[in-house]
PyMOL commands that place a pseudoatom at each C-alpha (Angstrom):
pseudoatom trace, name=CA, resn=UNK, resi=1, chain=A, elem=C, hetatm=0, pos=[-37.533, 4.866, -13.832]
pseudoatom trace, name=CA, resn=UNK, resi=2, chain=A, elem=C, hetatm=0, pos=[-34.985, 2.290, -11.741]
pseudoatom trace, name=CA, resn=UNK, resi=3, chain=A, elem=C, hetatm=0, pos=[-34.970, 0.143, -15.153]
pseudoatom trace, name=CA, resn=UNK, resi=4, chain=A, elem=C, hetatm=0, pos=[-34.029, 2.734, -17.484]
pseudoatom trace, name=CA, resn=UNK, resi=5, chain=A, elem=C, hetatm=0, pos=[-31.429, 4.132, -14.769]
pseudoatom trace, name=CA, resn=UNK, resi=6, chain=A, elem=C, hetatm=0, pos=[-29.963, 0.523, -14.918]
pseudoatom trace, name=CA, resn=UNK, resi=7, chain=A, elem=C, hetatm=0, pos=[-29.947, -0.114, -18.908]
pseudoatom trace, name=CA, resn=UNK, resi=8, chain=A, elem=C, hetatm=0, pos=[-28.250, 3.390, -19.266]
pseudoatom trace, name=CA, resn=UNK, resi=9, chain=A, elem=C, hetatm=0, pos=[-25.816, 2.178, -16.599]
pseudoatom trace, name=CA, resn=UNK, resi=10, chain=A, elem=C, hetatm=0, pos=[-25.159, -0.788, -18.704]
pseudoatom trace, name=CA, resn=UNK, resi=11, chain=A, elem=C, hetatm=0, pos=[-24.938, 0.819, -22.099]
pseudoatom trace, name=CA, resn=UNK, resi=12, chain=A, elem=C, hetatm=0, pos=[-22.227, 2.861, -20.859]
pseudoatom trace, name=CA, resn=UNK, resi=13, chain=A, elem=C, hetatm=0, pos=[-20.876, 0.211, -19.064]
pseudoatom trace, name=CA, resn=UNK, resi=14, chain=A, elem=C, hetatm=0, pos=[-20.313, -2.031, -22.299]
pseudoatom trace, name=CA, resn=UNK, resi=15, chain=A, elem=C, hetatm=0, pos=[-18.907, 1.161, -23.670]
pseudoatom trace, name=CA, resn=UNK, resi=16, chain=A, elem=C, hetatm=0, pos=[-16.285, 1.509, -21.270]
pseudoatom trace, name=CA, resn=UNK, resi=17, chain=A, elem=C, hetatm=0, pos=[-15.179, -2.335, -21.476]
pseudoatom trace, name=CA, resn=UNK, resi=18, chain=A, elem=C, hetatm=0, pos=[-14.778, -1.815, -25.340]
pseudoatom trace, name=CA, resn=UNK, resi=19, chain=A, elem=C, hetatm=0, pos=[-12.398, 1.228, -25.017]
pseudoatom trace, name=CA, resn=UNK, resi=20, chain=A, elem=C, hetatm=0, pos=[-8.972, -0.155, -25.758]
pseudoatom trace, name=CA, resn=UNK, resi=21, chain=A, elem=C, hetatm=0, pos=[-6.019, 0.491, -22.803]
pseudoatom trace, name=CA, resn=UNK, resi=22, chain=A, elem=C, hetatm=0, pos=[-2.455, 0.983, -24.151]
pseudoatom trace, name=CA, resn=UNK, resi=23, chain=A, elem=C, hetatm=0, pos=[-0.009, -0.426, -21.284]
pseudoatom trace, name=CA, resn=UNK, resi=24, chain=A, elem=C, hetatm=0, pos=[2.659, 2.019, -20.128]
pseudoatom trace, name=CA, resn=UNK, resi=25, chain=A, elem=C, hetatm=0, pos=[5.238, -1.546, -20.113]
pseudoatom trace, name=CA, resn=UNK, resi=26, chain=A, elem=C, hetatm=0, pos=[7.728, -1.462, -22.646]
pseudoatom trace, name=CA, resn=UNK, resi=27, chain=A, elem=C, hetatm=0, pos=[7.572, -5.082, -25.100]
pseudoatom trace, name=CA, resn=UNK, resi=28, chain=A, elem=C, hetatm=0, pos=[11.004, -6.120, -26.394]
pseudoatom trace, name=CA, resn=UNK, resi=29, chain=A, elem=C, hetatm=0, pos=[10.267, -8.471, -29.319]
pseudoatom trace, name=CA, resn=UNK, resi=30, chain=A, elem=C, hetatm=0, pos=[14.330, -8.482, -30.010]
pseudoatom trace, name=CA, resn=UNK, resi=31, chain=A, elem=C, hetatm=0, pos=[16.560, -10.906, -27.987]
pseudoatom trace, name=CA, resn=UNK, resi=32, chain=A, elem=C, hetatm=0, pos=[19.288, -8.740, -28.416]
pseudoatom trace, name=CA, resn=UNK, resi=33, chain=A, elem=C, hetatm=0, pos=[21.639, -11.021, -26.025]
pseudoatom trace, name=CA, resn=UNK, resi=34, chain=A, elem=C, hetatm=0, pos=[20.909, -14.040, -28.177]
pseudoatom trace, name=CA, resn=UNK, resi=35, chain=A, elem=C, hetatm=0, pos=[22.220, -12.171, -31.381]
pseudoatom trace, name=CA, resn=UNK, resi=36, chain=A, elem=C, hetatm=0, pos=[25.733, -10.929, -30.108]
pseudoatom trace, name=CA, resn=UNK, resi=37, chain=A, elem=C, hetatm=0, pos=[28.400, -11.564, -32.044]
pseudoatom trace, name=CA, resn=UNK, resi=38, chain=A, elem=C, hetatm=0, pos=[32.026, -11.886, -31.661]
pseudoatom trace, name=CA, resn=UNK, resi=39, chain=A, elem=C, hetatm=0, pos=[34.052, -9.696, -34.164]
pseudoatom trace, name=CA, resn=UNK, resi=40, chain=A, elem=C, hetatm=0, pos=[37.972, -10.669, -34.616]
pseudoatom trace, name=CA, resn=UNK, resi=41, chain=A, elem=C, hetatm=0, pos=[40.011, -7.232, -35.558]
pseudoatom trace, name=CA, resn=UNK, resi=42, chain=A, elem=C, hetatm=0, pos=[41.617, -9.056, -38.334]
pseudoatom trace, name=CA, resn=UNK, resi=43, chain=A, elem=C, hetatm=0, pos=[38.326, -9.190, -39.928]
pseudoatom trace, name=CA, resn=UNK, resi=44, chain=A, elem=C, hetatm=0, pos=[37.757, -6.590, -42.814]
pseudoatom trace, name=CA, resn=UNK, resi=45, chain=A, elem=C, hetatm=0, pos=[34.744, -4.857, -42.281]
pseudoatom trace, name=CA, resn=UNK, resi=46, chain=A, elem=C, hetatm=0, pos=[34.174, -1.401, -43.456]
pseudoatom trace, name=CA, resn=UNK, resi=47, chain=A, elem=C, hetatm=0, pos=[32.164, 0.607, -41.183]
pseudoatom trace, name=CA, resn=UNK, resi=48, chain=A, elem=C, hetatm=0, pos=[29.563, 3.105, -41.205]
pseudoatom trace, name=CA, resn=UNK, resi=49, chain=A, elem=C, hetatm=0, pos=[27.064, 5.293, -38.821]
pseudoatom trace, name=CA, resn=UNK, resi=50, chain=A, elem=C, hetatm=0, pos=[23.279, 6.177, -40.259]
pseudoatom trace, name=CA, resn=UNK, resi=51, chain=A, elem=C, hetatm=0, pos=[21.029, 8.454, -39.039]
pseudoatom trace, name=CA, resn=UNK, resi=52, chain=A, elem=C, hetatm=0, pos=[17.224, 7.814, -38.816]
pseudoatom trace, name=CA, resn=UNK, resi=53, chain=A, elem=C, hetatm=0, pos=[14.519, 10.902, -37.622]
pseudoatom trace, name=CA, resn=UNK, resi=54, chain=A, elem=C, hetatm=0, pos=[11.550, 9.320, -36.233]
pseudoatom trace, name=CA, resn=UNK, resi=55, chain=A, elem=C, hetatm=0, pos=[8.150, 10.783, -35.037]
pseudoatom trace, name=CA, resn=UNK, resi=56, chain=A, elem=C, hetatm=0, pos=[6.398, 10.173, -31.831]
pseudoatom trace, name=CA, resn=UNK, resi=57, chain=A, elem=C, hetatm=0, pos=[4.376, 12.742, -31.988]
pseudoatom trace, name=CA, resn=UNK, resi=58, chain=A, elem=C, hetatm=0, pos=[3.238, 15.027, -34.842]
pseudoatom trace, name=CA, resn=UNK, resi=59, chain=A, elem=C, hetatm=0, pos=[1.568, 19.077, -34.506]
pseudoatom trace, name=CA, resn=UNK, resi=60, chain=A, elem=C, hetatm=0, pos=[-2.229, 19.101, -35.241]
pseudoatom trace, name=CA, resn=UNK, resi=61, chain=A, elem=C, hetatm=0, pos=[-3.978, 22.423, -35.613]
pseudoatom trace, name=CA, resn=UNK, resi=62, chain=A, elem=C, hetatm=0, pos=[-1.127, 24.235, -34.255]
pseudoatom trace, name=CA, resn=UNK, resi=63, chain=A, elem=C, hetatm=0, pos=[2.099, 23.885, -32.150]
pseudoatom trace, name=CA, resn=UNK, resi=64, chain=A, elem=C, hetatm=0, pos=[0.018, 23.642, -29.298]
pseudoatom trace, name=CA, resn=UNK, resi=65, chain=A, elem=C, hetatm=0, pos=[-1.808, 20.470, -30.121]
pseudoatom trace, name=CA, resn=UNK, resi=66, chain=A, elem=C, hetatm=0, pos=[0.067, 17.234, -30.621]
pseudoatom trace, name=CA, resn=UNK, resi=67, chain=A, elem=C, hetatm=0, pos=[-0.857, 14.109, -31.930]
pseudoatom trace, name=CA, resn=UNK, resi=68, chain=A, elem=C, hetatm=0, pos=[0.522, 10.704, -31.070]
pseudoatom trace, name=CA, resn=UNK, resi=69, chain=A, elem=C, hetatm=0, pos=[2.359, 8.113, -33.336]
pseudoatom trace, name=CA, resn=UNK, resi=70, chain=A, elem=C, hetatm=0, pos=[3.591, 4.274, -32.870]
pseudoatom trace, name=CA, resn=UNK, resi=71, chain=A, elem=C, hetatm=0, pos=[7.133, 4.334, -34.918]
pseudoatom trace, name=CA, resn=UNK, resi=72, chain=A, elem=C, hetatm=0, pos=[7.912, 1.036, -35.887]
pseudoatom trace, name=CA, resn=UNK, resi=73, chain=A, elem=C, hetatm=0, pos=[12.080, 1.226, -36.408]
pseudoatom trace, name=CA, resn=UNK, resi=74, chain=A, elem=C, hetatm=0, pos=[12.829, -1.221, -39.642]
pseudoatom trace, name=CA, resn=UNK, resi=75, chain=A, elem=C, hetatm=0, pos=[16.594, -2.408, -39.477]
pseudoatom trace, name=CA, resn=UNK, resi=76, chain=A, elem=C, hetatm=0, pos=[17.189, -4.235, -42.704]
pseudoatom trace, name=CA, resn=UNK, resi=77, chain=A, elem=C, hetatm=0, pos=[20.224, -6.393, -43.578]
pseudoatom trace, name=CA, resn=UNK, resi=78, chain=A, elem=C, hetatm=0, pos=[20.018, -5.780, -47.968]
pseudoatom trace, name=CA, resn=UNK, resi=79, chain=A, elem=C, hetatm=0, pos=[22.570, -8.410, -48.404]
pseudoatom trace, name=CA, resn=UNK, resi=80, chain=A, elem=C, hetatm=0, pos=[21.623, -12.170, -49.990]
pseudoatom trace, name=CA, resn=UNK, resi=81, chain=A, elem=C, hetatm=0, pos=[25.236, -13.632, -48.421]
pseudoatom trace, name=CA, resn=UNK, resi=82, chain=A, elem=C, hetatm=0, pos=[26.935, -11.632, -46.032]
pseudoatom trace, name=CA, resn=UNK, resi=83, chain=A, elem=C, hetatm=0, pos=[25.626, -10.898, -41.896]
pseudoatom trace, name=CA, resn=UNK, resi=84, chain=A, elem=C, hetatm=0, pos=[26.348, -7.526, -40.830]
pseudoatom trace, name=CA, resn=UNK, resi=85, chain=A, elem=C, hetatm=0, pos=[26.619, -6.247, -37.818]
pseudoatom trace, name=CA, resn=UNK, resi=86, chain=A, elem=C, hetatm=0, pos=[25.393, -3.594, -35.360]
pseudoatom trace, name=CA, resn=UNK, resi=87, chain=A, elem=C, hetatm=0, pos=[27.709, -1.772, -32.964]
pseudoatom trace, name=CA, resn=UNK, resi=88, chain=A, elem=C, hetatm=0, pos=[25.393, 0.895, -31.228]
pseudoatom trace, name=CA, resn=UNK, resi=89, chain=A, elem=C, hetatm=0, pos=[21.141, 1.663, -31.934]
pseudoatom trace, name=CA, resn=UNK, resi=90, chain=A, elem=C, hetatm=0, pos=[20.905, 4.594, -29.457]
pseudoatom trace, name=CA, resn=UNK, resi=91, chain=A, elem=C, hetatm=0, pos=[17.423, 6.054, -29.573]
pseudoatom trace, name=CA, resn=UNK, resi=92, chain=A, elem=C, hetatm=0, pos=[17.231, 10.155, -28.595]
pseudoatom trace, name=CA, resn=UNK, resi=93, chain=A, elem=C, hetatm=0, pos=[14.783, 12.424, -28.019]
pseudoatom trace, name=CA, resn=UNK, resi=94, chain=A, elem=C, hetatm=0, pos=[13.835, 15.988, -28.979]
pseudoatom trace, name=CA, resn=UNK, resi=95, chain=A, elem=C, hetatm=0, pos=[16.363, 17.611, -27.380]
pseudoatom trace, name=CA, resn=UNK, resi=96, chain=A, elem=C, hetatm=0, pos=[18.864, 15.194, -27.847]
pseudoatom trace, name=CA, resn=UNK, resi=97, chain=A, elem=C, hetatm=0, pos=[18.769, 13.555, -25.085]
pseudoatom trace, name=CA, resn=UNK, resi=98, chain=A, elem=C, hetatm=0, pos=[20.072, 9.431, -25.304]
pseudoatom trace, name=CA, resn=UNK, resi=99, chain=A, elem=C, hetatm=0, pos=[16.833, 7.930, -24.381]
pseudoatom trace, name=CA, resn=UNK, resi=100, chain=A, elem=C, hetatm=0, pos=[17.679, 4.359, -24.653]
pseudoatom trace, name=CA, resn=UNK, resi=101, chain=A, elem=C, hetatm=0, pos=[20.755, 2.175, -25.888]
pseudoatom trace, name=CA, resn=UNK, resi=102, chain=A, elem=C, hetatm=0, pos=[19.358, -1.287, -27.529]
pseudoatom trace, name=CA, resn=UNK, resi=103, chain=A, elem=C, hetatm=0, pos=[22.379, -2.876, -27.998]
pseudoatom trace, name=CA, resn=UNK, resi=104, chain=A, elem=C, hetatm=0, pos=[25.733, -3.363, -25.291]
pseudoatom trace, name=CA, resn=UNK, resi=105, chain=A, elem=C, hetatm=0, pos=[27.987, -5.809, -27.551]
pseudoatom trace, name=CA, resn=UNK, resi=106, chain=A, elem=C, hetatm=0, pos=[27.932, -6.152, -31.234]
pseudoatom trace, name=CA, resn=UNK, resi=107, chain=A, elem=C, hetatm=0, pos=[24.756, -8.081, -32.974]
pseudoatom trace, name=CA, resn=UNK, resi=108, chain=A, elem=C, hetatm=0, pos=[24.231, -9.729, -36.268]
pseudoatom trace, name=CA, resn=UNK, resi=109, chain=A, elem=C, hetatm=0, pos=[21.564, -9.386, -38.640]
pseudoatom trace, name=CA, resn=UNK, resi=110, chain=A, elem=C, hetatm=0, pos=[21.567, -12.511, -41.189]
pseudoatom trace, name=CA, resn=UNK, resi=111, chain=A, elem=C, hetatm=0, pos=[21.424, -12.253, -44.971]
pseudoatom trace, name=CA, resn=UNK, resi=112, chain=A, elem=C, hetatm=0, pos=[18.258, -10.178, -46.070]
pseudoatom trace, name=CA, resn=UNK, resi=113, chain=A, elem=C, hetatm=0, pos=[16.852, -10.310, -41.970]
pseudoatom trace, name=CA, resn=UNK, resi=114, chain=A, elem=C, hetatm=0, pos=[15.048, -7.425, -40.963]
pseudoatom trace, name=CA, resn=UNK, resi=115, chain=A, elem=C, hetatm=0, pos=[14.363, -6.958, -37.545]
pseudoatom trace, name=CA, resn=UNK, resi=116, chain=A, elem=C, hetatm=0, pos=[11.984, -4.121, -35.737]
pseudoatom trace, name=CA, resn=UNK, resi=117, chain=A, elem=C, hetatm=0, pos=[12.079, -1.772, -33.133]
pseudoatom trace, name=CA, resn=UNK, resi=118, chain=A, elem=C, hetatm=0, pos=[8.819, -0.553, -31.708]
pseudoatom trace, name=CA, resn=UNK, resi=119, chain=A, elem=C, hetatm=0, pos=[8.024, 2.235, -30.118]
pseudoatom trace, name=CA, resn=UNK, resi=120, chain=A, elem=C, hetatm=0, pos=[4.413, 2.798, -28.589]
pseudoatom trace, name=CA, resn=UNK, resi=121, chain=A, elem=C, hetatm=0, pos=[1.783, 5.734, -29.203]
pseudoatom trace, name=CA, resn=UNK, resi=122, chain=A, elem=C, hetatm=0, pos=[1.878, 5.563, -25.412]
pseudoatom trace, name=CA, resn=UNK, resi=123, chain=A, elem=C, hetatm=0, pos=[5.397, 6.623, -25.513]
pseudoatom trace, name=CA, resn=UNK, resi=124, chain=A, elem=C, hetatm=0, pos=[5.833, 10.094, -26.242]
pseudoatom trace, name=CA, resn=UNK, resi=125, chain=A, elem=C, hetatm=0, pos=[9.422, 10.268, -24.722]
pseudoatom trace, name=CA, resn=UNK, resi=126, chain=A, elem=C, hetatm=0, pos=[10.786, 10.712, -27.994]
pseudoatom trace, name=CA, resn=UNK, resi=127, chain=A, elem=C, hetatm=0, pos=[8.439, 13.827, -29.071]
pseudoatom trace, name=CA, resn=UNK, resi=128, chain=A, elem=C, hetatm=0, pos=[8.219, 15.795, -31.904]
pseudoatom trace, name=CA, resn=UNK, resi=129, chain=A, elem=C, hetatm=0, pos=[12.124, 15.324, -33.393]
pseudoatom trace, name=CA, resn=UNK, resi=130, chain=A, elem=C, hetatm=0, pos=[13.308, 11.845, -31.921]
pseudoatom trace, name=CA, resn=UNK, resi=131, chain=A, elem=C, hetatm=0, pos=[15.834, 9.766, -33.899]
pseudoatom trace, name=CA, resn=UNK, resi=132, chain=A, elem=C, hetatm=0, pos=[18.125, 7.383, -34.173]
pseudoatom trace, name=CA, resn=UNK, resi=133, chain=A, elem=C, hetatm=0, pos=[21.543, 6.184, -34.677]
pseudoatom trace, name=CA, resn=UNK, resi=134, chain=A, elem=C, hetatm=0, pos=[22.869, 3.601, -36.062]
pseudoatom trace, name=CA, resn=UNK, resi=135, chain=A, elem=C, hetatm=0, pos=[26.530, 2.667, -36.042]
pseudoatom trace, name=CA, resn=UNK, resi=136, chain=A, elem=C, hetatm=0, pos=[27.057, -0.705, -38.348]
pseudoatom trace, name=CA, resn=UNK, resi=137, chain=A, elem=C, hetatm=0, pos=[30.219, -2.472, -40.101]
pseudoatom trace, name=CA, resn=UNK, resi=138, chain=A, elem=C, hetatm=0, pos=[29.833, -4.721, -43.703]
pseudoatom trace, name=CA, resn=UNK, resi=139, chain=A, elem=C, hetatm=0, pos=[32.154, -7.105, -44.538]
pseudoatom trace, name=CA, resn=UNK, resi=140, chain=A, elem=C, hetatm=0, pos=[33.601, -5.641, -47.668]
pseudoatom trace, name=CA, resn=UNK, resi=141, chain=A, elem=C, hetatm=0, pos=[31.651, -5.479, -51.163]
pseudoatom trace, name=CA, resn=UNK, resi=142, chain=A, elem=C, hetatm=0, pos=[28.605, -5.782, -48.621]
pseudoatom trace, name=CA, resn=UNK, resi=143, chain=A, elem=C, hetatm=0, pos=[25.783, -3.621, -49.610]
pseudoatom trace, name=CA, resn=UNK, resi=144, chain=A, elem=C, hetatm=0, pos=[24.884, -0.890, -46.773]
pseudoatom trace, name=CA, resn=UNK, resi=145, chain=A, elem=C, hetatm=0, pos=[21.632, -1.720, -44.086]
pseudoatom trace, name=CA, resn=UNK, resi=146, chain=A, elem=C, hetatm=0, pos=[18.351, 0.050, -44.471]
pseudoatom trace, name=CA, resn=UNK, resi=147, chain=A, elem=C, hetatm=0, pos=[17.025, 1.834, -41.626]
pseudoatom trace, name=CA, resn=UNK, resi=148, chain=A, elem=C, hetatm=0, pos=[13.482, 3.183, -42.250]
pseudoatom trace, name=CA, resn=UNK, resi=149, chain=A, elem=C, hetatm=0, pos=[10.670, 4.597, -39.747]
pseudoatom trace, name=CA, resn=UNK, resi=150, chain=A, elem=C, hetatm=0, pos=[7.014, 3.654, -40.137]
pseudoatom trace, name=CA, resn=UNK, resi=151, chain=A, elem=C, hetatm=0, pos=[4.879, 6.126, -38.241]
pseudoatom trace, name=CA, resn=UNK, resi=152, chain=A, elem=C, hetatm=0, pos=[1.153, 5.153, -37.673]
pseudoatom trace, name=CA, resn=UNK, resi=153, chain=A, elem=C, hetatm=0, pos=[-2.019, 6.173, -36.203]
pseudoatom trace, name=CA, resn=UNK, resi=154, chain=A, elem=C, hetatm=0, pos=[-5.693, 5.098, -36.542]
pseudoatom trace, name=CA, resn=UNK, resi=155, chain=A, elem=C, hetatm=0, pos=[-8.538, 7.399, -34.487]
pseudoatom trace, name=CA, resn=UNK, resi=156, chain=A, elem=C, hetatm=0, pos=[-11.951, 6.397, -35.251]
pseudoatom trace, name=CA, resn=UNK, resi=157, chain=A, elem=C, hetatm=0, pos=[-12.241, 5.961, -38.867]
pseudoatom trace, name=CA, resn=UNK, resi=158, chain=A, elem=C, hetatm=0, pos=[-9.207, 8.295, -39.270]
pseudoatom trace, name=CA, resn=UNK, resi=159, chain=A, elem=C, hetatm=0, pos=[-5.617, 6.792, -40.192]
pseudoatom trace, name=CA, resn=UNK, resi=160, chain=A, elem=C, hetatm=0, pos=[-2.084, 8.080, -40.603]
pseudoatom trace, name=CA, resn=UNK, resi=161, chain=A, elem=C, hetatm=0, pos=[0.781, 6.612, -41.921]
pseudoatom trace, name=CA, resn=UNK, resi=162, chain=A, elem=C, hetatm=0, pos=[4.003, 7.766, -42.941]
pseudoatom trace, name=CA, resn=UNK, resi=163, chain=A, elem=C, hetatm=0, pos=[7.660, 6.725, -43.191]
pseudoatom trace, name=CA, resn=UNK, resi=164, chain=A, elem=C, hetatm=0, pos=[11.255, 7.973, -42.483]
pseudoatom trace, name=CA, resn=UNK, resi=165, chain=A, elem=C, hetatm=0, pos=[14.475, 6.649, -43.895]
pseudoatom trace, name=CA, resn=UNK, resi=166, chain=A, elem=C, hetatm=0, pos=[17.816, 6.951, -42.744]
pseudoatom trace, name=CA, resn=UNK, resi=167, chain=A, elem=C, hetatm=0, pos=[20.638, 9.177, -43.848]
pseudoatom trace, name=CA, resn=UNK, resi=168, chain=A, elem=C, hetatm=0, pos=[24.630, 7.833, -43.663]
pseudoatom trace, name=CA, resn=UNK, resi=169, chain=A, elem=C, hetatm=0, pos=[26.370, 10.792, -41.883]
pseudoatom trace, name=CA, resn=UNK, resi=170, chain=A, elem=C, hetatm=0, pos=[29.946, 8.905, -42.117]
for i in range(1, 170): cmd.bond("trace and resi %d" % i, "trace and resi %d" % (i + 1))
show_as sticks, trace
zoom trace
């Protein structure tokens, strides 16, 4: 009886130890310091604010039930010559609330760079009706940035994927 307590004890043991654990600590992959960029006001840049819904969570059965989402955030200079520049990526919740401000002082995204924002299934901050905006200037002639939303999700042998892109509002 004592061994079979013990091999149950370690089946659900090695169980447990495979179950995987999503931190609660927030990973920056952006060096957002290391990308400012100084912007002279004689330079001619036309400017431009985008606005990107993303999904942290997602209704399931009912309005009751919620399922969560990572949202990767895809900011994508479209231009083979010219950087362009970001002014403000303010991230807000449901309600509108500013959750977070990535960027202080102006950044640079290279010609045809895409960096990523990434927000964790952990987080569900953002809820059902998070977003983004995006305020940007082009040097003129530049083609506009791409800002797109990849929502995920894998459960078991269940996946769910789905993407967002961004609307200019001025």
């Amino acid at each position: 009886m004592m061994k079979k307590i013990i091999v149950l004890f370690l089946v659900l043991y090695g169980f447990y130890s495979c179950e995987n654990h999503i931190g609660d600590e927030e990973f920056e992959k952006i060096n957002w310091k290391a990308r400012q960029a100084t912007i002279h006001n004689a330079d001619s840049l036309e400017i431009g604010t985008s606005y990107l819904s993303v999904y942290s969570q997602i209704y399931s059965y009912s309005q009751h039930k919620t399922y969560n989402l990572t949202a990767m955030v895809s900011l994508r200079n479209t231009s083979v010559t010219d950087s362009i520049y970001l002014y403000n990526v303010d991230y807000y919740d449901t309600h509108g609330t500013l959750l977070k401000s990535y960027i202080k002082n102006p950044v640079f995204l290279a010609p045809m760079e895409t960096l990523d924002i990434v927000i964790n299934e952990a987080d569900i901050t953002g809820g059902t009706g998070s977003n983004f905006i995006f305020h940007w200037k082009t040097p003129k002639n530049c083609s506009e940035p791409i800002f797109e939303g990849v929502m995920t999700s894998t459960a078991g042998q269940q996946g769910l994927s789905f993407i967002t892109q961004a609307k200019r509002i001025r």
